[in-house]
C-alpha positions in Angstrom: 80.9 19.8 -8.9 79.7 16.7 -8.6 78.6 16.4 -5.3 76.8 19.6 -5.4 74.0 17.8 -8.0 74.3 15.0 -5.9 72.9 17.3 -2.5 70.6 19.7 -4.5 68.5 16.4 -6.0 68.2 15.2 -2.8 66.5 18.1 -1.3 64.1 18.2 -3.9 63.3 14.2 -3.3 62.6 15.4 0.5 60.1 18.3 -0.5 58.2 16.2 -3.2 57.6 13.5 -0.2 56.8 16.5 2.7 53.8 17.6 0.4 52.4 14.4 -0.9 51.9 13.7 3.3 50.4 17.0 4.0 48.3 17.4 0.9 46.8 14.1 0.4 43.8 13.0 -1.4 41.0 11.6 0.2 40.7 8.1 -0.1 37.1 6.0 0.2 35.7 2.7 0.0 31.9 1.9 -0.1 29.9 -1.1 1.0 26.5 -1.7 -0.7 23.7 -2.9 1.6 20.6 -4.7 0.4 17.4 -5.2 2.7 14.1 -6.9 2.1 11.7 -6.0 4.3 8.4 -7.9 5.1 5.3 -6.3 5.1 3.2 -5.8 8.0 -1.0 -5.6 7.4 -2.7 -6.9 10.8 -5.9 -6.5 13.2 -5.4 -8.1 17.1 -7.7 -7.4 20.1 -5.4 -5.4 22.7 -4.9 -6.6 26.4 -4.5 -4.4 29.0 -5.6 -2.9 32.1 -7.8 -0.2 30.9 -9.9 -2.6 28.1 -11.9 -5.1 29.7 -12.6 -7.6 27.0 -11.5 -8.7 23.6 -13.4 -11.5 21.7 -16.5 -11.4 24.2 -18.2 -8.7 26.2 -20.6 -10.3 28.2 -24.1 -8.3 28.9 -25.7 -10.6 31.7 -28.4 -8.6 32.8 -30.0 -7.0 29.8 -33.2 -5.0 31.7 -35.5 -5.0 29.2 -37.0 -1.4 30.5 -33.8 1.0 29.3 -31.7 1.7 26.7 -28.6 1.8 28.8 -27.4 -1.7 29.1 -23.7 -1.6 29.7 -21.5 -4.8 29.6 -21.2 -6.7 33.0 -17.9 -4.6 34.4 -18.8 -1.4 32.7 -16.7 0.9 34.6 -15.5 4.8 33.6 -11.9 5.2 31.8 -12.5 1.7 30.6 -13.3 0.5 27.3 -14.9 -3.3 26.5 -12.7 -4.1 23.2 -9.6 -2.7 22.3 -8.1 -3.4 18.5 -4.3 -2.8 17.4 -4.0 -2.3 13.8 -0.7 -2.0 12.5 0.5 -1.6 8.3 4.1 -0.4 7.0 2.4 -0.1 3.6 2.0 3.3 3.3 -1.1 3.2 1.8 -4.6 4.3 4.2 -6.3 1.6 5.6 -9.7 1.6 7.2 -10.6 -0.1 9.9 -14.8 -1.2 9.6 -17.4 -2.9 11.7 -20.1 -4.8 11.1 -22.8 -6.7 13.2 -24.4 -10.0 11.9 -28.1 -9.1 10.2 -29.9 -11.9 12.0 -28.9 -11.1 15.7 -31.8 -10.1 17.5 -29.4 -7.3 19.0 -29.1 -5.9 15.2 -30.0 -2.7 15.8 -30.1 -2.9 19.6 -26.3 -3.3 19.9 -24.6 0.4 20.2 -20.6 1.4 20.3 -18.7 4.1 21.1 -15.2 5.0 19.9 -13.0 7.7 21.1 -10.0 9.1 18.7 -7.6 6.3 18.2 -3.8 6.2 19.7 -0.8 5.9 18.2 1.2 3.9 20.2 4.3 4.9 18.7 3.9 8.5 20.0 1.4 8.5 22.7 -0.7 10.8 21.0 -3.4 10.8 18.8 -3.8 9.0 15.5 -3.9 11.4 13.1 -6.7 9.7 11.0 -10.2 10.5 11.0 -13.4 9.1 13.0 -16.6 7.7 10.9 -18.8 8.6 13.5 -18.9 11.5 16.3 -18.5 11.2 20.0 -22.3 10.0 20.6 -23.7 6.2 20.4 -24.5 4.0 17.6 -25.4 1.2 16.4 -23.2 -1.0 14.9 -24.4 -1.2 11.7 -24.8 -5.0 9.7 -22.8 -3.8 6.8 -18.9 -3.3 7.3 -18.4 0.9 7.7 -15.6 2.6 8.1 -15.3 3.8 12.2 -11.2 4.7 11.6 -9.4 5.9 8.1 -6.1 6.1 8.4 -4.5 9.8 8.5 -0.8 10.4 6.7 1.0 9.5 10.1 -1.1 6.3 10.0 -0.3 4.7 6.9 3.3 3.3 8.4 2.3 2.7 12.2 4.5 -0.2 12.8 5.9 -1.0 15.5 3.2 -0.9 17.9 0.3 0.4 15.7 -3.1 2.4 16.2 -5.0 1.8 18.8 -9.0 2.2 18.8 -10.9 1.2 21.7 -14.9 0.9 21.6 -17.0 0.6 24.4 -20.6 -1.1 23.6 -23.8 -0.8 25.4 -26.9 -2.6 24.2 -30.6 -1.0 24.2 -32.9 -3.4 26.0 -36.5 -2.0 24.7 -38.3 -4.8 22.7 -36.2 -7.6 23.2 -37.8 -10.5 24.1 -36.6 -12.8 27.2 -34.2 -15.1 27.1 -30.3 -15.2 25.5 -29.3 -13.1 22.8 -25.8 -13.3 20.6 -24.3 -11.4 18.2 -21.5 -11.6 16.2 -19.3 -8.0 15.3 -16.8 -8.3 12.6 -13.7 -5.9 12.5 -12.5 -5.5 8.8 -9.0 -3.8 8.4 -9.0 -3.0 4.8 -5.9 -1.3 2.5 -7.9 1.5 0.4 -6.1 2.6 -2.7 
């Protein structure tokens, strides 16, 4: 009688262990990551192919008879200054202009700015123009030309691209060399 206890407990030792291995729980472990990440708020002139300048578009023959005075290598397609602004903020931005009051070309110097690019998508920035698709002049007191849309607001890595083209109105200027100075501001608005 003894040896029948013996086998019967042994068979039940076997079946416990069976369904522990096919019904066990899961087991899991974390690992906690921490990140700071830097912030990004910047305005660069853009170099490529299809902008011609940067920091200076050169006008070298300024006819004093027209209104249509475009930079020396004006060429179709082409822009004169291109402008990568890039934020990870979140918040809008603006990006301004602003020509200095005591140029002589105050009020004589015109741009031109198509929708801005996203360069993260190829498409268009989804922000909104401060002026149409005609000429004007660039006025002396920083205005708004790009605000930021909701795809704008974190544009990193490669940012928004806005390219002007400028084109100065000859009529009344007197001879001789002119300069002027145009500000970009890229400003965080709340």
């Amino acid at each position: 009688m003894v040896k029948h206890i013996i086998t019967v407990t042994l068979m039940f030792l076997v079946s416990v262990g069976l369904v522990v291995c096919a019904y066990g729980v899961d087991q899991t472990a974390t690992t906690n990551v921490n990140a700071t990440v830097g912030g990004v708020f910047s305005l660069s002139f853009y170099n490529d192919a299809s902008v011609l300048y940067g920091p200076t578009v050169p006008f070298s023959n300024v006819l004093p008879t027209t209104t249509e005075n475009y930079s020396d290598t004006h060429s179709t397609g082409k822009t004169d200054v291109g402008l990568i602004c890039m934020d990870n903020s979140g918040t809008q931005w603006k990006l301004k202009i602003a020509v200095n009051t005591a140029s002589p070309l105050a009020g004589k110097l015109l741009f031109n700015m198509g929708q801005p690019t996203d360069r993260n998508t190829s498409g268009l920035a989804s922000g909104s123009r401060g002026y149409g698709d005609d000429w004007y002049a660039v006025p002396t007191t920083a205005t708004a030309i790009y605000t930021a849309g909701a795809g704008d607001t974190i544009c990193t890595p490669l940012g928004v691209l806005a390219t002007l083209t400028f084109k100065v109105d000859g009529t009344g200027l007197t001879p001789g060399a002119k300069a002027a100075t145009v500000t970009y501001t890229l400003t965080e608005s709340a």
